[in-house]
C-alpha positions in Angstrom: 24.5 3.3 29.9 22.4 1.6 32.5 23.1 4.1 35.4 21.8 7.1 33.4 19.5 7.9 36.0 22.3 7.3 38.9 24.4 9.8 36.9 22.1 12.4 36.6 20.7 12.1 40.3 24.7 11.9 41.0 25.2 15.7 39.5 21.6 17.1 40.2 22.7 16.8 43.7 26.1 18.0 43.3 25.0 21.2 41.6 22.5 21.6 43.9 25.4 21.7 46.8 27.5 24.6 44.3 29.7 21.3 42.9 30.1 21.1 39.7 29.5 17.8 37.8 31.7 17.1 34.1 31.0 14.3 32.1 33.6 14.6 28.8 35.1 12.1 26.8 38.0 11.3 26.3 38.6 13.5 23.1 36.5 16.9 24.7 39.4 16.3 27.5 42.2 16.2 24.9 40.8 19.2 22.8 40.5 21.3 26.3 44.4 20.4 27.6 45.9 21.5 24.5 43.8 24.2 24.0 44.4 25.9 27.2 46.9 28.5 27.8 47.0 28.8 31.6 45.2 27.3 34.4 43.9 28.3 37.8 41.1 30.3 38.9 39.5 33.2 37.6 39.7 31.3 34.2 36.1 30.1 32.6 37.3 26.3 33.3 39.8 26.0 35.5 40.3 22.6 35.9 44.0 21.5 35.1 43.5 19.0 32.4 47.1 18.5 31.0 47.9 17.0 34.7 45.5 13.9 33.9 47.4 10.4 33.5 47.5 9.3 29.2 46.2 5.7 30.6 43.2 6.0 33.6 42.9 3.0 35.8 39.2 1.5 35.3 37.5 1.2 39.3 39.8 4.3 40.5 38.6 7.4 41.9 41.2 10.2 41.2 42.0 13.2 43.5 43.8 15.9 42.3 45.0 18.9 44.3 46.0 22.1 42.2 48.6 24.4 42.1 45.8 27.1 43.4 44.7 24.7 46.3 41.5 23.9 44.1 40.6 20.2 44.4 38.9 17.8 42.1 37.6 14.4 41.8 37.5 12.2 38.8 36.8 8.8 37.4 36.5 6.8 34.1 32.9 5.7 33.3 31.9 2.3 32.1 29.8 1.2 29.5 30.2 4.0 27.2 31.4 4.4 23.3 34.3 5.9 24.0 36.3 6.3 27.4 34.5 9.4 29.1 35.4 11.4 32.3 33.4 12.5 35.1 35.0 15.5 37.1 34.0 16.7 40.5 35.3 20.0 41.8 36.4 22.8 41.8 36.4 22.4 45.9 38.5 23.5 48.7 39.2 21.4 51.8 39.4 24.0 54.2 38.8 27.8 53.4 41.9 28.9 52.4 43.5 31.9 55.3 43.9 35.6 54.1 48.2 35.4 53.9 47.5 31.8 51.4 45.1 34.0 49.3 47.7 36.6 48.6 50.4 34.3 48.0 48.2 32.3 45.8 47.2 35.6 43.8 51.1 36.6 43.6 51.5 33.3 41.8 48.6 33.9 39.4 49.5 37.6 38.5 46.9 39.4 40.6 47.2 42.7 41.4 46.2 44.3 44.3 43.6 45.9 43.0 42.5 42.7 41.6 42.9 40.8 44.9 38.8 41.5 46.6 37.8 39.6 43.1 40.2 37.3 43.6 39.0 36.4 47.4 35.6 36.6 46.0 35.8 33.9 43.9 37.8 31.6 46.4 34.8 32.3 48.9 32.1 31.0 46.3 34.0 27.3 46.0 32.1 25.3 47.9 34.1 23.9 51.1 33.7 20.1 51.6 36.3 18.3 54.1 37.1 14.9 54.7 34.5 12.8 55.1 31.8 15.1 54.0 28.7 13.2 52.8 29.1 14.1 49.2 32.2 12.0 49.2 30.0 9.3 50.5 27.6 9.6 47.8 30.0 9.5 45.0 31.8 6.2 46.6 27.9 4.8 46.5 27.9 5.8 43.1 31.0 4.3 42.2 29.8 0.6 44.2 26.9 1.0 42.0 28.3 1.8 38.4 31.7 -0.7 38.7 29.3 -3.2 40.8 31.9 -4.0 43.5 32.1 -3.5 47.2 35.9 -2.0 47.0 37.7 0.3 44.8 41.0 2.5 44.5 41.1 5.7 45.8 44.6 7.5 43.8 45.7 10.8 45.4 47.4 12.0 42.0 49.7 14.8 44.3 50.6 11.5 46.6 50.7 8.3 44.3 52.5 6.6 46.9 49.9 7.1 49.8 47.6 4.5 50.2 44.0 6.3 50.5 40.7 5.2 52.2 37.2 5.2 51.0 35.8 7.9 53.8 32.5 5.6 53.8 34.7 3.1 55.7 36.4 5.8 58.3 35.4 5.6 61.6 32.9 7.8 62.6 33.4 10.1 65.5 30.1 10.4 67.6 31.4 11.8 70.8 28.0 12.3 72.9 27.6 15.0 75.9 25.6 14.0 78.8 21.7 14.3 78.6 20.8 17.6 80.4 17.5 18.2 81.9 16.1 21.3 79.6 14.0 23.1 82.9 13.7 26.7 83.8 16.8 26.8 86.2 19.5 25.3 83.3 17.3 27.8 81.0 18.1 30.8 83.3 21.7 30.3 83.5 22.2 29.9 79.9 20.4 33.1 79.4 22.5 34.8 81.8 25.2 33.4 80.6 25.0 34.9 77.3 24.2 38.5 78.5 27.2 38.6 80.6 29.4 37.5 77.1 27.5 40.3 75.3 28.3 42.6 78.1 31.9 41.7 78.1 32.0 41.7 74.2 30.7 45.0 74.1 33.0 46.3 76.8 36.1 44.7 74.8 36.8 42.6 78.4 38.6 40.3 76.8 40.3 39.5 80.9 36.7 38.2 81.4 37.5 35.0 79.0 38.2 32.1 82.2 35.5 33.9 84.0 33.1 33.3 81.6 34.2 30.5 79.6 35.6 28.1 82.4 32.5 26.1 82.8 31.0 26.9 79.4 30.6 23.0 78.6 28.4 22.7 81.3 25.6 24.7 79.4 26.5 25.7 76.5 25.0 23.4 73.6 20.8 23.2 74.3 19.9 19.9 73.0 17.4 20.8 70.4 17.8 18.0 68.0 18.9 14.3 68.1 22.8 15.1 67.0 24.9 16.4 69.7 27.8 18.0 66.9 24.4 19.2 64.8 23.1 21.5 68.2 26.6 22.5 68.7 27.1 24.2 65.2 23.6 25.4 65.5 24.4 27.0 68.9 27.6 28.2 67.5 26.2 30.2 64.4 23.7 31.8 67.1 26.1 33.1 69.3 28.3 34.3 66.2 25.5 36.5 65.1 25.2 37.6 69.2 29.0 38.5 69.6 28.9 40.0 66.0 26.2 42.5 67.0 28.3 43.2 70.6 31.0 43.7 68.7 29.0 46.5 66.8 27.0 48.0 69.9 30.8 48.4 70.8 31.3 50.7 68.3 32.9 48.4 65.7 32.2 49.2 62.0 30.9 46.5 59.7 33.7 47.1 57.6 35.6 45.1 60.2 32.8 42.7 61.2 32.1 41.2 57.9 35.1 39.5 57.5 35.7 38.0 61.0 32.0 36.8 61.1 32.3 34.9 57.5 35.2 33.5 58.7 34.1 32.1 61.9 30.6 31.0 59.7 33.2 29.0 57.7 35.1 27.2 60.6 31.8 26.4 62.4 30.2 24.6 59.8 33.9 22.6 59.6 33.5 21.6 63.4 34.8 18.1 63.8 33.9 17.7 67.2 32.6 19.2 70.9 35.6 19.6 71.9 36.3 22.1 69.0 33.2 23.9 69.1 33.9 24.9 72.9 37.6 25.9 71.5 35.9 28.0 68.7 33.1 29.6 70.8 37.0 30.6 73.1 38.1 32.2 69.4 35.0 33.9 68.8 34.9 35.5 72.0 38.6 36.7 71.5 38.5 37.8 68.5 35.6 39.9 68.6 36.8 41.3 72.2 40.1 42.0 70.1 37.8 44.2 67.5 36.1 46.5 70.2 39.3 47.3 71.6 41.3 47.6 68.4 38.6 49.4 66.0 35.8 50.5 68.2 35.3 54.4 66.8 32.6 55.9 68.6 34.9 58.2 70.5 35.9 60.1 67.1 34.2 62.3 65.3 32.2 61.2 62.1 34.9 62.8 59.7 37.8 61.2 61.7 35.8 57.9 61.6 35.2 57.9 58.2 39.0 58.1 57.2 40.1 55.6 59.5 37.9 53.6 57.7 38.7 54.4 54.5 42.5 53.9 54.7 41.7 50.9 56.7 39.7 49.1 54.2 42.3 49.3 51.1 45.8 50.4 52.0 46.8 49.8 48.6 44.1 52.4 47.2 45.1 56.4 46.5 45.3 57.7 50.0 45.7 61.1 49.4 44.9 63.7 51.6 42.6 65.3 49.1 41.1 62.1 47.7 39.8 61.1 51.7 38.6 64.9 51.7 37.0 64.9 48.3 35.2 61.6 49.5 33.7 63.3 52.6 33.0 66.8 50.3 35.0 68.7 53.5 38.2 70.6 53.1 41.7 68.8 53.7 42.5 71.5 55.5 39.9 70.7 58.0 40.4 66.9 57.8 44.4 67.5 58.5 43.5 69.5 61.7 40.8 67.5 63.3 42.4 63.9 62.7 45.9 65.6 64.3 43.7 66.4 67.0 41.5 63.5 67.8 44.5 61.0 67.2 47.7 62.5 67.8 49.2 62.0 64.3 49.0 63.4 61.2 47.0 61.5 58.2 49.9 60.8 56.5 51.9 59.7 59.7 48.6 57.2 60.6 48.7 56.2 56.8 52.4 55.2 56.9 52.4 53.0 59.9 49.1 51.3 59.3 51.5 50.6 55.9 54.5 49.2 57.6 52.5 47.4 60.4 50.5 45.4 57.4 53.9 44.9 55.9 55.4 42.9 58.8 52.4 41.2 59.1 52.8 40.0 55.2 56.5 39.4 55.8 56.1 37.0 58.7 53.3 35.2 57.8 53.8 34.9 54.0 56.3 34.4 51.5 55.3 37.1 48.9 58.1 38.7 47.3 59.2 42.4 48.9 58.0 43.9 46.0 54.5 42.4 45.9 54.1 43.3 49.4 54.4 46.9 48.6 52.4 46.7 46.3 49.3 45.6 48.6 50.8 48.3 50.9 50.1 50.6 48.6 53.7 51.7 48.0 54.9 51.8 44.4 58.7 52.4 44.9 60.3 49.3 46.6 63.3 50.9 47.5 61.3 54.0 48.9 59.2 51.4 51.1 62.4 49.3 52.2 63.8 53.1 53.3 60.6 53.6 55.2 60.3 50.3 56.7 64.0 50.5 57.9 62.9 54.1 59.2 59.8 52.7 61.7 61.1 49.1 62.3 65.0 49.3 62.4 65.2 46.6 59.8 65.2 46.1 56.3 62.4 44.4 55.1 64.6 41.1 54.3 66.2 41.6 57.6 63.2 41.4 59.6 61.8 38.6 57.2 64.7 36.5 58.3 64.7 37.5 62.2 61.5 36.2 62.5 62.0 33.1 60.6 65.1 32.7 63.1 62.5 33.4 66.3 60.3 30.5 64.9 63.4 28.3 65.0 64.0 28.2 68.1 
């Protein structure tokens, strides 16, 4: 094998970036297929074997999309004994949303319970979109190893499309205008950020075309060569900013952790200025959204603590005596002080949180009525179609199909 020493800089690099790097022959691939049951995640190799092609084209890169959204990469290498395999992946194209998660654990048997582990490993695939330099690297490779300029590229889930090398697609460099970095444009940034901290903290979420009208004007400080580079930099700065406004607000990390990794995610997916301005509008929205939506600080610890506590799993035992028992304090006390610091009864806060999560499953996902129960925390289907009906007016196949009539139109 002449390239050994491509091949192993080739995966060294790849692991290094979370990818992992195969190399099996032909017969280790055969032995795998047959031998596995079930594929997917949350199995020790989850990468669907039985879907590769009996005959692999020679000078062909493969990419194979899942039924789990997981994405590969593979090839034939030359110059070996027998016909061997390099596989790149698992990877994800774009960080999968909360509603695809639970559909794609509904599909793989997952239980609610089950579901954080579930999320947890989809969050430790590494992300790598189009064009991403690791792509880039393997096409060198494959110039190197086949010792030709041009290859295929086969999308196995699209044989019919005709795909493109991404070391030959154009390059976007949009450049902003060279700003003079003095103590005036230095001020206004600063103040700037204060006043979105402020409004962040306040919730002022009115304050958004105040603030962010002429927010390209300042916004990304030109601290290195790349313009896209110091807008992601700027962007990751000002997540950690809003994040900790968000929490001065009286927002509890319970709620922060998720909406920061998220926005971590999408920044480092940027594509161009134009987007990170558009994201830096999201962040700002979102986390205004939190303060007024979650902020606590006007309740009393106990009161807080429950909130949280159904909040954080509504499919978990929600007992009155089990959110007692995990503050050591009497239900007795806990039923009269939440009545009178909210308005409703534990129970009566428990079972609309419930049905609100439930409409929000219904219209944005296509999980069976039964599953979403289940991550509502309701056992009995027919008791949680009785209790949706009860709050919404609808049956929960009713209201799936109203909506899905609304987006018609």
């Amino acid at each position: 094998m002449f390239y050994r020493n491509e091949l192993h800089f080739l995966c060294e690099t790849l692991r290094k970036s979370r990818v992992r790097a195969t190399v099996l022959a032909s017969s280790e691939v055969k032995a795998t297929a047959t031998g596995t049951s079930k594929e997917g995640p949350l199995t020790e190799n989850p990468f669907p074997f039985s879907r590769i092609p009996q005959d692999l084209e020679p000078h062909t890169i493969y990419k194979l999309t899942d039924p789990f959204d997981l994405c590969y990469r593979y090839l034939l290498l030359p110059d070996t004994e027998e016909p061997t395999l390099l596989v790149m992946g698992p990877y994800l194209t774009a960080l999968p949303s909360r509603e695809r998660l639970l559909e794609l654990g509904e599909r793989r048997g997952v239980s609610p319970a089950q579901q954080q582990h579930f999320e947890e490993y989809y969050s430790s695939i590494p992300v790598l979109p189009e064009g991403n330099h690791l792509f880039i690297m393997l096409t060198t490779f494959c110039e190197r190893i086949w010792q030709r300029p041009s290859f295929a590229i086969v999308d196995v889930n699209n044989p019919n499309q005709i795909a493109v090398s991404p070391i030959n697609e154009p390059i976007h460099n949009d450049r902003l205008d060279d700003v003079l970095v003095n103590m005036k444009t230095m001020e206004k940034r600063y103040a700037f950020e204060n006043e979105l901290i402020r409004a962040v903290t306040l919730g002022q979420i009115h304050k958004e075309e105040q603030l962010l009208s002429a927010f390209s004007g300042y916004s990304f400080e030109k601290r290195l060569p790349d313009p896209l580079r110091n807008a992601k930099n700027y962007s990751v700065i000002m997540n950690t900013l809003l994040r900790k406004a968000a929490e001065n607000g009286g927002v509890h990390p319970v709620y922060l952790d998720r909406v920061s990794s998220e926005f971590a995610a999408k920044i480092e997916q940027i594509p161009d200025l134009t987007r990170g301005a558009a994201l830096m509008r999201e962040m700002f929205r979102s986390y205004c959204r939190l303060v007024r939506k979650h902020a606590l600080t006007h309740f009393s610890l106990a009161v807080q603590k429950t909130i949280l506590l159904i909040d954080s799993d509504l499919s978990a035992n929600l007992s009155l005596k089990s959110l007692a028992d995990h503050q050591n304090i009497s239900y007795g006390y806990l039923c009269a002080i939440f009545k009178k610091e909210t308005g409703k009864t534990v129970s009566q806060y428990i079972r609309e949180k419930r049905i609100k999560y439930a409409t929000h499953l219904l219209a944005t996902t296509q999980l069976q009525i039964q599953t979403i129960a289940l991550h509502c925390g309701i056992m009995d289907v027919q008791y949680f179609s009785k209790t949706f009906k009860k709050l919404i007016g609808k049956t929960p196949k009713e209201y799936r199909e109203s909506v899905g009539r609304a987006q018609e139109i």
